[in-house]
Steps between C-alpha positions, in 0.01 A plus 500: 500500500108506495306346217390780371905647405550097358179577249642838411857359418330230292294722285803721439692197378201381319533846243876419410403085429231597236639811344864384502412114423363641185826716410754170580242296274551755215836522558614134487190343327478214736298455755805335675679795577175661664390221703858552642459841555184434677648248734804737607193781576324275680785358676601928592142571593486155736857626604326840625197370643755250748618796643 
């Protein structure tokens, strides 16, 4: 996989970390629970980029 395809897959997992950091936080009113959502984003996104 070229760098250019690992950029790409990090700016489309970059979208769902703000937008959907900001839903969780409303959600749960922590920021607990979206710090753990972050990790397990980052952790797929690393997961994807391994490949």
């Amino acid at each position: 996989m070229d760098i250019s395809r690992k950029l790409g897959i990090m700016v489309f997992m970059g979208v769902p970390a703000i937008i959907g950091g900001g839903i969780v936080y409303h959600f749960f009113g922590n920021y607990t629970a979206m710090i753990i959502y972050e990790i397990i984003l980052a952790l797929a996104a690393l997961g994807f980029i391994s490949k």
